[in-house]
Every structure is written in structure tokens, then in C-alpha cells.
C-alpha positions in Angstrom: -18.5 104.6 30.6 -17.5 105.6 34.3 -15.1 102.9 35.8 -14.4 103.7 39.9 -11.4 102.3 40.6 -11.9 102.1 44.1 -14.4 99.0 43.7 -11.3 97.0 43.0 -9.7 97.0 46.3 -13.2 97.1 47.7 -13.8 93.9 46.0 -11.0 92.4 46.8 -10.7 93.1 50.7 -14.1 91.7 50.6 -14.4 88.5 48.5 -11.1 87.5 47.0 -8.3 88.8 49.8 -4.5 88.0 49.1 -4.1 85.2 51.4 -0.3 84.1 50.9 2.7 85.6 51.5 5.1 84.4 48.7 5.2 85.5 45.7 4.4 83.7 42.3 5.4 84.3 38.8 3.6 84.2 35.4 5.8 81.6 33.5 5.1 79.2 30.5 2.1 78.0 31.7 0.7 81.1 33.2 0.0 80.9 37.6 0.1 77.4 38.3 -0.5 76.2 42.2 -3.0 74.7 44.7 -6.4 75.6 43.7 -6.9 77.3 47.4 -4.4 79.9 46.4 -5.8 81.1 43.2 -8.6 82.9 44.1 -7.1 86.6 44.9 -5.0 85.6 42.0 -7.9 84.8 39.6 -9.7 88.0 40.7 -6.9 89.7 39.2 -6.4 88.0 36.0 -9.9 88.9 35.4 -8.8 92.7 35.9 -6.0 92.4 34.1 -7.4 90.6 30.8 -10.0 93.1 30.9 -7.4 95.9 30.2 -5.5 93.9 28.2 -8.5 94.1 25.8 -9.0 97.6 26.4 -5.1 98.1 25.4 -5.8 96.2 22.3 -8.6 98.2 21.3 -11.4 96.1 22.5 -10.2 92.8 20.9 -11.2 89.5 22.9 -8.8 88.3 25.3 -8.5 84.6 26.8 -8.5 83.7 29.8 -8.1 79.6 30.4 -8.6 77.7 34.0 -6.5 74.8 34.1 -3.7 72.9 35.8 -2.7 70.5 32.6 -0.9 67.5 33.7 -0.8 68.8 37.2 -2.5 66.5 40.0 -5.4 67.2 41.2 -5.6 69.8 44.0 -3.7 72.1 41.2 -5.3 74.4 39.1 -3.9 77.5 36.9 -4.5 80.1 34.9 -3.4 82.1 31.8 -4.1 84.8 29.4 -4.8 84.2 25.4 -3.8 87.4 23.3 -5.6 88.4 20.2 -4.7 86.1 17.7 -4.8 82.8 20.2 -0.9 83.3 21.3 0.5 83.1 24.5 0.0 86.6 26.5 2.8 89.0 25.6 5.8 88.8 27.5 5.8 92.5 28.6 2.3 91.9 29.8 3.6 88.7 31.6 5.6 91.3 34.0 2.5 93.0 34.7 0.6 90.1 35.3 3.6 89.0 38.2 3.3 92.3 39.5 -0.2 92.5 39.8 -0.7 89.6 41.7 1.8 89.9 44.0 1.2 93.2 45.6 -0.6 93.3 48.5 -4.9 94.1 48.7 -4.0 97.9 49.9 -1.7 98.4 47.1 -4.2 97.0 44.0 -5.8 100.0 43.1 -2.5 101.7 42.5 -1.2 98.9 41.1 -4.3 99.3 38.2 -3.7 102.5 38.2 0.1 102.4 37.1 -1.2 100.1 34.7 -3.4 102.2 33.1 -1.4 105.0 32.8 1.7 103.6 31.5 0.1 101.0 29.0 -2.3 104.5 28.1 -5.2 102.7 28.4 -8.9 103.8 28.0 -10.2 102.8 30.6 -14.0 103.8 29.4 -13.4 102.1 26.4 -15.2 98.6 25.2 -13.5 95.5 26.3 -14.1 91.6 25.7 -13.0 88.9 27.9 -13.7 84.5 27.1 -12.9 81.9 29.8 -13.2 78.6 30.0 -12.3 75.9 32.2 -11.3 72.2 32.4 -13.5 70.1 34.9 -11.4 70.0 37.8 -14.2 70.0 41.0 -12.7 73.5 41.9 -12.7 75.1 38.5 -16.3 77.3 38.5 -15.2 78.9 41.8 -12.1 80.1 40.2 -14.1 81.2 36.8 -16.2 83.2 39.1 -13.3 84.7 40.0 -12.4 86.0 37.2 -15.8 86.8 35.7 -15.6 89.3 39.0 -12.8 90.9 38.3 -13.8 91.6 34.4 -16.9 93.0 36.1 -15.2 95.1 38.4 -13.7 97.2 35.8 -17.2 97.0 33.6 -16.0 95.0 31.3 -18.1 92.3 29.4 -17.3 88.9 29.7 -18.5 85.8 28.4 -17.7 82.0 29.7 -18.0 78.6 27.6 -17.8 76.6 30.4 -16.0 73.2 30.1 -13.6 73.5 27.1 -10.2 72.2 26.2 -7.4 75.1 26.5 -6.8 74.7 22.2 -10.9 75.4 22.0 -10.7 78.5 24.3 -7.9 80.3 21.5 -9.8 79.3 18.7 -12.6 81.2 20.0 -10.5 83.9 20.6 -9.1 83.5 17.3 -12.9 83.6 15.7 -14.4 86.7 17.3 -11.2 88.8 16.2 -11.2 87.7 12.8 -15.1 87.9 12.2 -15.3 84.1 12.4 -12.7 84.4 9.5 -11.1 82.1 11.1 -14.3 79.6 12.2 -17.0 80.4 14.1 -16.9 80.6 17.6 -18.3 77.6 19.3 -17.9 74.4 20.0 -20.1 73.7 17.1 -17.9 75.8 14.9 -14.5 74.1 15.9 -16.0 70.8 15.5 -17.3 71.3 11.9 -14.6 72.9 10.9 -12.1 69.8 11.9 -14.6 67.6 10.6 -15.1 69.0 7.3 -11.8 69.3 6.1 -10.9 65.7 7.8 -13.9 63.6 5.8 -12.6 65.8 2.5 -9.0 64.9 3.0 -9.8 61.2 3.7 -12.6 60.7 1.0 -14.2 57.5 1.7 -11.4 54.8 1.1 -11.3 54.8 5.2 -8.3 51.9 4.7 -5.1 52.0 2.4 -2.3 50.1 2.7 -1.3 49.2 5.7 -3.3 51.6 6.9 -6.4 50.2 9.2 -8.9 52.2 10.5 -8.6 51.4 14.3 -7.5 54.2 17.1 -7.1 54.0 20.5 -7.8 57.0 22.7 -6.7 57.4 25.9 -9.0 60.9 27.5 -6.8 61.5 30.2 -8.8 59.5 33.2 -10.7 61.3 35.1 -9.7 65.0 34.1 -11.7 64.0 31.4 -11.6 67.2 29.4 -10.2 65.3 26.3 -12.6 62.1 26.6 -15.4 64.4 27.4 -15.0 66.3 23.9 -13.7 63.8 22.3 -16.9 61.5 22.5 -18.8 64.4 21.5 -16.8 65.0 18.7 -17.1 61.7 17.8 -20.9 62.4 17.1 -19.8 64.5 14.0 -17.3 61.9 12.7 -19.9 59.6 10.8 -17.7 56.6 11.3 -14.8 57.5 9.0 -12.9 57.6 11.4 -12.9 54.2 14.0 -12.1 55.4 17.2 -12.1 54.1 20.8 -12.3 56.0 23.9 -11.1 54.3 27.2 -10.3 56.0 30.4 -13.3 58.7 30.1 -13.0 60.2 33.3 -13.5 57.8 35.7 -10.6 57.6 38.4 -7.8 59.7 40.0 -6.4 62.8 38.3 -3.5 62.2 36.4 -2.9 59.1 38.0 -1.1 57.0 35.5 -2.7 58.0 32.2 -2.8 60.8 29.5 0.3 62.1 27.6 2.4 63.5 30.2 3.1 59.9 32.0 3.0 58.1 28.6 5.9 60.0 27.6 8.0 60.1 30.9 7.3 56.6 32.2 7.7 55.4 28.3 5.0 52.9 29.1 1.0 52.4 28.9 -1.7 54.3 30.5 -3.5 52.1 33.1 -7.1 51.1 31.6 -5.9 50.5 28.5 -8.1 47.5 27.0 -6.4 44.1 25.1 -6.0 44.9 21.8 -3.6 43.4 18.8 -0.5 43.8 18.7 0.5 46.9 16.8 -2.8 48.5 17.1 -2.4 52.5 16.7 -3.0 54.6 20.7 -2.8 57.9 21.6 -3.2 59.7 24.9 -3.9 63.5 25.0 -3.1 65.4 28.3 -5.2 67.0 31.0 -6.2 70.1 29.1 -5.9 68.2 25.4 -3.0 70.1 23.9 -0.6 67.8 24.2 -0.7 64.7 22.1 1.5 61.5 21.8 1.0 58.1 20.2 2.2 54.7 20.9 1.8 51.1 20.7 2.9 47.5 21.8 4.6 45.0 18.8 3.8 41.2 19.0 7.2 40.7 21.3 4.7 42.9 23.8 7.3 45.8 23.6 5.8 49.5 24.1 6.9 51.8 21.4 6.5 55.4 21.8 5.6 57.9 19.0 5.9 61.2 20.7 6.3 64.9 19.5 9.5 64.6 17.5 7.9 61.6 15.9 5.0 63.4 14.5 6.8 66.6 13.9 8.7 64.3 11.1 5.8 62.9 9.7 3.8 65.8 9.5 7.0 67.7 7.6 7.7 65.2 5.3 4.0 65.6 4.5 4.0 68.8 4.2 7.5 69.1 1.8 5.5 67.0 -0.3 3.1 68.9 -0.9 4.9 71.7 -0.9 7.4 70.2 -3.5 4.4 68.9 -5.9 2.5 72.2 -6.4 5.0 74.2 -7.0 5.2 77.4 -4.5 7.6 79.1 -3.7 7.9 79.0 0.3 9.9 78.3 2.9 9.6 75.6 5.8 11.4 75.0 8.5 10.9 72.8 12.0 10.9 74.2 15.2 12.5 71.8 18.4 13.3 72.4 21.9 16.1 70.9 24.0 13.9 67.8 24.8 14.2 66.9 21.4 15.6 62.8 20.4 19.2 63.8 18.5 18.2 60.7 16.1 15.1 63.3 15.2 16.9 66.3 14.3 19.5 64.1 12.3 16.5 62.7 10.0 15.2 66.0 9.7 18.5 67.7 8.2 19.7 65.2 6.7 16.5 63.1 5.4 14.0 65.2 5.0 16.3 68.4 4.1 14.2 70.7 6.3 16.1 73.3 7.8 15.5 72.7 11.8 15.9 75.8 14.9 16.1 75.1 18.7 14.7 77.7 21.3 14.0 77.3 25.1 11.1 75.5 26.1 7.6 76.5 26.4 5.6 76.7 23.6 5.3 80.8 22.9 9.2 80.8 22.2 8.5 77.7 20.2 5.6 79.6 18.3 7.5 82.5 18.0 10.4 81.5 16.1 8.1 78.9 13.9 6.8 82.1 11.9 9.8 83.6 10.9 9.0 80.8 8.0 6.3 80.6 5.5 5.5 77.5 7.1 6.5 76.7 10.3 6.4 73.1 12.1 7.3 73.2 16.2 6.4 70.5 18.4 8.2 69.5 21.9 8.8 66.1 22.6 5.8 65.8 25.1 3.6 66.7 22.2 2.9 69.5 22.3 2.9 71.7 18.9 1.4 72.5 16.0 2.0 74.4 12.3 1.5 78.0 11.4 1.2 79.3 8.0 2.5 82.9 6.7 -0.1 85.3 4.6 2.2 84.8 2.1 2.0 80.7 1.9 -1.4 81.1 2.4 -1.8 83.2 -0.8 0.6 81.6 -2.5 -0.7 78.2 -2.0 -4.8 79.5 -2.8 -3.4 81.1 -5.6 -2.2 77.5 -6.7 -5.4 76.1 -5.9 -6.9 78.5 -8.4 -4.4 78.2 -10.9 -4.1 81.8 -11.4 -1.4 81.9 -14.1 -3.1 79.2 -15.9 0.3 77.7 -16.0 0.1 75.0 -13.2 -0.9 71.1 -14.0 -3.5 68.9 -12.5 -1.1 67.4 -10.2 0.1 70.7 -9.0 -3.6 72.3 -8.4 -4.8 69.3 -6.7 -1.4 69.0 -4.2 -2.5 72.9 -3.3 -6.1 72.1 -3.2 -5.1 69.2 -0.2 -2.6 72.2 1.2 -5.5 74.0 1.7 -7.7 71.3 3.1 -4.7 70.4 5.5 -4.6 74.4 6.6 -7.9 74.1 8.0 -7.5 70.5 10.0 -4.5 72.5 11.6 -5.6 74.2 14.9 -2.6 77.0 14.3 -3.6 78.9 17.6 -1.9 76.7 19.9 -1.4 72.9 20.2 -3.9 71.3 19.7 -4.5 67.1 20.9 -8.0 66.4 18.6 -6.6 68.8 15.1 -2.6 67.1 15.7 -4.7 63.4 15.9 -7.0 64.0 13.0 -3.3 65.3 10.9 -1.4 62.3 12.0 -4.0 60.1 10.7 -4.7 61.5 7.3 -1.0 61.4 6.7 -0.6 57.9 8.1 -3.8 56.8 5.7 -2.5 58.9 2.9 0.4 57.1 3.1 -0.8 53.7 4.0 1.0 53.5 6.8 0.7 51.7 10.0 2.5 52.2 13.4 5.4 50.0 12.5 6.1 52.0 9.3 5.9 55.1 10.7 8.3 53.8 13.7 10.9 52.6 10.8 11.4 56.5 9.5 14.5 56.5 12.2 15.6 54.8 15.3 15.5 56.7 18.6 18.7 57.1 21.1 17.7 55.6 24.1 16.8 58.7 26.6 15.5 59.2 29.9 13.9 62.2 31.9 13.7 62.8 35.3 12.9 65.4 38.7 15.0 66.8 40.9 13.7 68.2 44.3 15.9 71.5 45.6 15.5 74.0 47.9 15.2 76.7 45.0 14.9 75.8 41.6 15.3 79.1 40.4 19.4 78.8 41.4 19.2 76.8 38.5 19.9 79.6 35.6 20.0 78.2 32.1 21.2 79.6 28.3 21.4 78.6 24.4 17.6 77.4 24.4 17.8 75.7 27.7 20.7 73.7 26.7 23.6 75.4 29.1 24.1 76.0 32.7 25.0 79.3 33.8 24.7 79.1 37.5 25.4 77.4 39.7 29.3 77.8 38.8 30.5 74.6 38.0 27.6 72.5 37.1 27.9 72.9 33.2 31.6 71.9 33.0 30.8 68.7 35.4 28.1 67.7 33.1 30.4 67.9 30.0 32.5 66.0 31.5 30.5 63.2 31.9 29.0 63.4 28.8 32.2 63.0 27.0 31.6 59.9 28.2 29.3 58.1 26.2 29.0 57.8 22.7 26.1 60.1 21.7 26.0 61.6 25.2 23.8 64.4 25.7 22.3 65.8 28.7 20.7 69.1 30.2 19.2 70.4 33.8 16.8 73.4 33.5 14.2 74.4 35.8 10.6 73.3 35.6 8.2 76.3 34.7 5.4 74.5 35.7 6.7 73.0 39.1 9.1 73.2 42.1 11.5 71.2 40.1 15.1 71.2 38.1 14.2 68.5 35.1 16.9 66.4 34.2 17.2 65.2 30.5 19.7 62.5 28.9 20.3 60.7 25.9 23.3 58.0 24.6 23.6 55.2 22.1 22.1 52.6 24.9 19.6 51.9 27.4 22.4 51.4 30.0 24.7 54.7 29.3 21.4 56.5 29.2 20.5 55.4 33.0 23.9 56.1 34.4 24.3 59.5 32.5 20.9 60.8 34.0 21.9 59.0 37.6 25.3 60.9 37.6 24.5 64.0 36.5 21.4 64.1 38.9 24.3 63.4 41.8 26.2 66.1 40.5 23.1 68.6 39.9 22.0 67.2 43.6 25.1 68.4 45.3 25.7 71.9 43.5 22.0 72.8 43.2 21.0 72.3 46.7 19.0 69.1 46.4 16.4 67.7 49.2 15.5 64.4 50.0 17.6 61.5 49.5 21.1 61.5 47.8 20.2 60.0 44.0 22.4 56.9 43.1 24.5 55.8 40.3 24.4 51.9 38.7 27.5 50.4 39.8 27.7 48.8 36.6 25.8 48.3 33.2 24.5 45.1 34.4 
């Protein structure tokens, strides 16, 4: 096959021209900006993924259109590798570069690429986008589909999906639908099927009652969209319903993101009993966090450390009752409530590791262990399994050595059932909500039982406008600051403070922002921890706008 290079500069002088100055960087979430400046930049993602493929030997690569949690004149974009991870960091560099040289200087830019990745460049190539419904989202898939076609590449699109579905179906066609097959059809049986097996048809136990609350993220609607279509294939056994389906502004006071920060309800939500089970899922459903209000009409939050516990003390269960030989561990990030990581040491006995934020560090350190828990506190997370859990635990299931009891065989046939609800690709809102509730009806559990596990420290998060966030320079998993010079020592200094003080500025890598995080033993040293060390972060960092205040007092 005969690829002329010089239709990629042709292409892009013509229909998708460089039209900013600045430059942008691939970071956790991939390119994420105003939708009206993504177009030169999706053109070349589309170029890029397609010899991405090529340099992988003609395995599919992703490529996913969405702005999350972002409002709505955002959009974004990032690359799926192979086996539905994030896009290798080496080939995030190239991505940066790529984009931000000018329209003269593509072709050579494609060219460097192609010789120093040693790339066929005839060879075949695969590329699979999707895209959330954002009114601006086919022009920017168009995009991309152009610059696949550019280099001859093949490409197909699924349309409107959820980011998790996109890297399962990446996942699929690389594995010979090994893994499940690759549509929407596919995903949905296969979450279906292990979920009506696990929960048999005792739909209630315990305290367990089987009412949900779903909050679809109003009017991004890619989780309510899929969600009431998945719904279809449920059969009843699971009681769910759906509010806030898409109708409103985007990300306005909904979905998991706001649940989380503004520890409060979505707007929309209907009147319901007290301590009746919610959820909200984020803009592009990977993110998912429960909650509920008590008969005092309190709002109590279950967010990403809250499953993360239930879903490994699950899984040690298990683990523990048939027998195999494997290790587990929990994966957290900075964000992370200290009461959490207390229960899981010293409660649950699972051994716990902190890395920076963003899910592919988070994904990458989960499978140095058999099995591998990692969720951030905004929900978003998942589990992976080792080959050798997996064998260990169908071999189990078999009872190979004919030396195993019923107990033990059935605790690895339920392993195995529970390996399949998991979307292991990425996180994934609809796979985490159908594990939370087979472990809450397994155990018979209801919101107030689960909330009992531990209690949370008080803790706050909160955004910090500067002139650069990138003067903001961070270490030891986003917990230290190394510049500017100064700023670490001032924050230890007031959080010697407070009794179990903690506290941490990073900047965003999704938005022109430093995030500010605190935690203490109460509501009132939480506030006045995050207000002083967004002063002091304020006037070292380079902060805009107005000056933030401190409480005068814990009144």
C-alpha cells in the first residue's frame, strides 16, 4: 500500500489548519479545551492513532471524544492502546509534539515519527472512535476519521458510546473477542450475564432492598442514555431509576464530579425515603460515586475510597475461602480519606500503595499484584486480574487437584463470575455499579451498613486560579511541593496544626487550575486548613482574582 505523505499537510492547510498559537499538552486526560480548538488537533490524533496501530503491528487503537466533567463548550480527546490502557507515555510526547508544530512543519513531523518509531508505513492499521453527545462531537470525529484516512488507514466509528465502552471494544477486537465481543450488544450481555448469575433470583436479602437511584449526568446524557438501554437487558432484577436523562445544562449541578466536591445532591433528584441507595456517574460514565440522605435529612457520601473497601473486603473473601494462592493489594491516590487507608491496613489487612493521580499511574502500579484494586476518590477505578489469578482461580473452579471442597469451588466459581462483571480496561460507572450492588446484596447490606465500615475525616477540596499552574511542580505521588520554594514547608507548618491535618496543592491535568486538598479531625479545622493554605498557595503561586480568606474563628 502507497501512503503520500504530502496529503497530510495538504489536508491540513485545507480543512483542519492550526489555528492557535499556544501550545497544549497531552496529559491525564489526553487534549482537553474549547471544542473550536480541537479540530487541527483532532486531525492529528487521527494520524497519529493510525501509526500507533501500524507500530503495534496492526492492533486496534482507540481514539475517545470527550470532555468528561468539563462544561459544555469543552470537548477532548485521547488515545486507547491495545489492551484498553491509557496511550503510552512515550507516545504521549509524540502526541504533544505533533500537535503543536505548525501546518508547514506536519509532514516532517510524521515523518520523524515514522522513522524513529520504525514504522511500516504500508502496513495494515485499525483505528475505533467514539464519542459522547456533546452538540460539537461528530465534527470533531470527522476529524479524526480524516486524518486515519489520510495515511490509508481503516477506521471504524461507534458513534455515541461511553469512554469505558470504547476500550472494551478495543480490548475485544485484539483479543478475538476473547475478551467479549465488540459491540454494544456484546458489553451489555456480558455485564448482564454474569450480574443475573451472581445475584440468582433472591433480588432482596437482608437489609438489602432492591431500589437504586441513578443520576445520568443531566444533559451530557451519555450515562442515562446507555443506562436506560441497558436497562432493557436487566429483566427487573435489578430496580433501578433513572432521573436527570439529559435534559438541562451540561454539568450543571449533577453527575459525580459535583456530587463529590460540593458533598451534596444533584439537582433533579426526586423525593424518595430516607436512606434510599443513589449514584451519579460522570459526563463520560467512568467515574462513579454513591450517596444518600438519613432520616435527620443529612447527605452522606459513598465515593471512590468507599467502594474501593467494599469491593476488597469482597474480594479477600473470596480470595481467603477458595484457597489460592495470590496476592492483592489496593491502589489510592493523594485524594484519598486517611480514615480509608487506616481501615484498609489495619481492618481489612490489605496491603495499600499511593501513586500520583490520573488513572494510568493508578492502573499501572495496580498490576504489579495478582489482583489489583485502584480507585480515586472521585470514583474513578476499577480491578485488574494477573494471568496467573486468573488461572489459579479457574483452576479452583475446576478443582483440578481434586483436593478442594464444595465451599472452596463454589467461592472460585463466584471469582470467576465477579472477573467478568469487572470492566478491567478502565473505569468503568455501569460494571463498578452492578459490583457494588452484588456485594451490598451478598451481604445484605444497605447504605447505612456500608457507611458504618469506618468514619470519614471531615475533608474539603477546592480551585485555585493562577497565572501558571504549571509553576506548581509536585513529588511523592502528588503529595509534596517542589516549587515554588517555600510553599511545602508553609503548608507543614500549618498542618502541624490540627489533629489529623493533611493537606496538598497539585496542579489540575484537566484544567487551568492548582487543586487544593485538606483533611482534619473536624468540619471546622478542615475549612480553615484548606482557607489558609489556599492564602498561602495564592501568594507564592501567583494567584488571580480575589485574595481567598481565612474563618476568623471556628464559629
Amino acid at each position: 500500500m502507497s501512503v503520500n505523505l504530502r496529503a497530510v499537510y495538504a489536508f491540513a492547510r485545507e480543512m483542519y489548519p492550526k489555528n492557535v498559537t499556544t501550545d497544549i499538552q497531552y496529559g491525564t486526560a489526553g487534549f482537553r479545551t474549547r471544542n473550536d480548538k480541537l479540530y487541527y488537533v483532532m486531525y492529528r490524533m487521527g494520524l497519529l492513532a493510525t501509526l500507533r496501530s501500524r507500530a503495534k503491528d496492526g492492533q486496534t487503537i482507540g481514539v475517545m471524544i470527550t470532555a468528561s466533567h468539563n462544561p459544555e463548550p469543552d470537548n477532548g480527546v485521547k488515545l486507547v492502546d491495545p489492551m484498553g490502557e491509557m496511550l503510552d507515555q512515550s507516545w504521549e510526547k509524540l502526541a504533544t509534539n505533533l500537535v503543536n508544530v505548525s501546518d508547514m512543519e506536519l509532514q516532517d513531523e510524521i515523518a520523524r515519527i515514522i522513522e524513529n518509531e520504525k514504522i511500516d508505513i504500508g502496513s495494515a492499521s485499525c483505528v475505533f472512535v467514539g464519542m459522547d453527545n456533546r452538540y460539537h462531537s461528530p465534527g470533531l470525529l470527522k476529524a479524526v476519521e480524516d486524518g486515519v484516512l489520510t495515511l490509508k488507514g481503516r477506521v471504524k466509528s461507534f458513534g455515541i458510546v461511553t469512554t469505558p465502552m470504547l476500550h472494551y471494544f478495543v480490548v475485544c477486537a485484539n483479543t478475538n473477542n476473547a475478551y467479549g465481543v465488540a459491540t454494544e450488544e456484546g458489553y451489555y450481555d456480558k455485564l448482564t450475564t454474569s450480574f443475573k448469575r451472581l445475584r440468582g433470583t433472591e433480588f432482596e436479602r437482608g437489609n438489602y432492598k432492591n431500589k437504586l437511584i441513578f443520576d445520568g449526568k443531566c444533559a451530557n446524557g451519555v450515562g442515562a442514555r446507555k443506562m436506560l438501554r441497558f436497562l432493557k437487558t436487566m429483566d427487573n432484577s435489578l430496580g433501578i431509576e433513572v432521573f436527570n436523562k439529559g435534559e438541562g445544562k451540561i454539568n450543571h449541578e449533577c453527575g459525580a464530579d459535583y456530587v463529590k466536591v460540593q458533598q451534596g445532591c444533584p439537582i433533579g433528584l426526586p423525593e424518595i425515603e430516607p436512606n434510599t441507595r443513589c449514584c451519579s456517574v460522570d459526563g463520560d460514565a467512568d467515574r462513579l460515586v454513591y450517596f444518600f440522605t438519613d432520616a435527620n435529612n443529612q447527605f452522606n457520601l459513598l465515593d471512590g475510597d468507599r467502594i474501593a473497601t467494599l469491593i476488597a473486603g469482597y474480594l479477600m473473601d473470596l480470595i481467603e475461602k477458595c484457597g489460592v494462592d495470590v496476592t492483592i493489594g489496593l491502589v489510592q491516590t493523594a485524594y484519598a480519606n486517611g480514615a480509608s487507608t487506616e481501615y484498609i491496613q489495619n481492618v481489612l489487612k490489605v496491603p495499600v500503595a499511593t501513586t500520583s493521580t490520573g488513572v494510568k499511574h493508578l492502573h499501572h502500579k495496580a498490576t504489579e499484584f495478582d489482583v489489583g484494586i485502584y480507585f480515586e476518590a472521585n470514583g474513578h477505578g476499577t480491578v485488574v486480574f494477573s494471568n496467573k489469578a486468573r488461572k489459579s482461580i479457574h483452576a479452583a473452579s475446576k478443582n483440578v487437584g481434586n483436593d478442594l471442597n464444595e465451599e472452596q469451588v463454589a467461592a472460585a466459581r463466584k471469582l470467576l463470575l465477579t472477573i467478568d462483571l469487572i470492566n478491567e480496561t478502565v473505569g468503568d460507572a455501569i460494571s463498578d455499579m452492578l459490583l457494588v450492588e452484588t456485594i451490598l446484596h451478598t451481604n445484605g447490606w444497605d447504605v447505612k451498613d456500608w457507611l458504618a465500615a469506618y468514619t470519614d475525616l471531615p475533608n474539603v477540596q477546592q480551585k485555585l486560579m493562577v497565572a501558571d499552574r504549571n509553576v506548581i511542580r509536585v513529588t511523592d505521588a502528588d503529595r509534596k511541593c517542589v516549587t515554588p520554594d517555600g510553599l511545602q514547608k508553609e503548608i507543614d507548618l500549618l498542618v502541624a496544626k490540627y489533629p489529623k491535618g493533611r493537606s496538598f496543592v497539585r496542579p489540575s491535568g484537566t484544567e487551568d487550575v492548582v487543586r487544593i486538598y485538606a483533611e482534619a479531625a473536624t468540619r471546622e479545622d478542615t475549612d480553615r486548613l484548606a482557607s489558609e493554605v489556599s492564602l498561602i498557595t495564592y501568594r507564592l503561586a501567583g494567584g488571580i482574582g480575589r485574595e481567598p480568606s481565612v474563618p476568623l474563628s471556628h464559629m
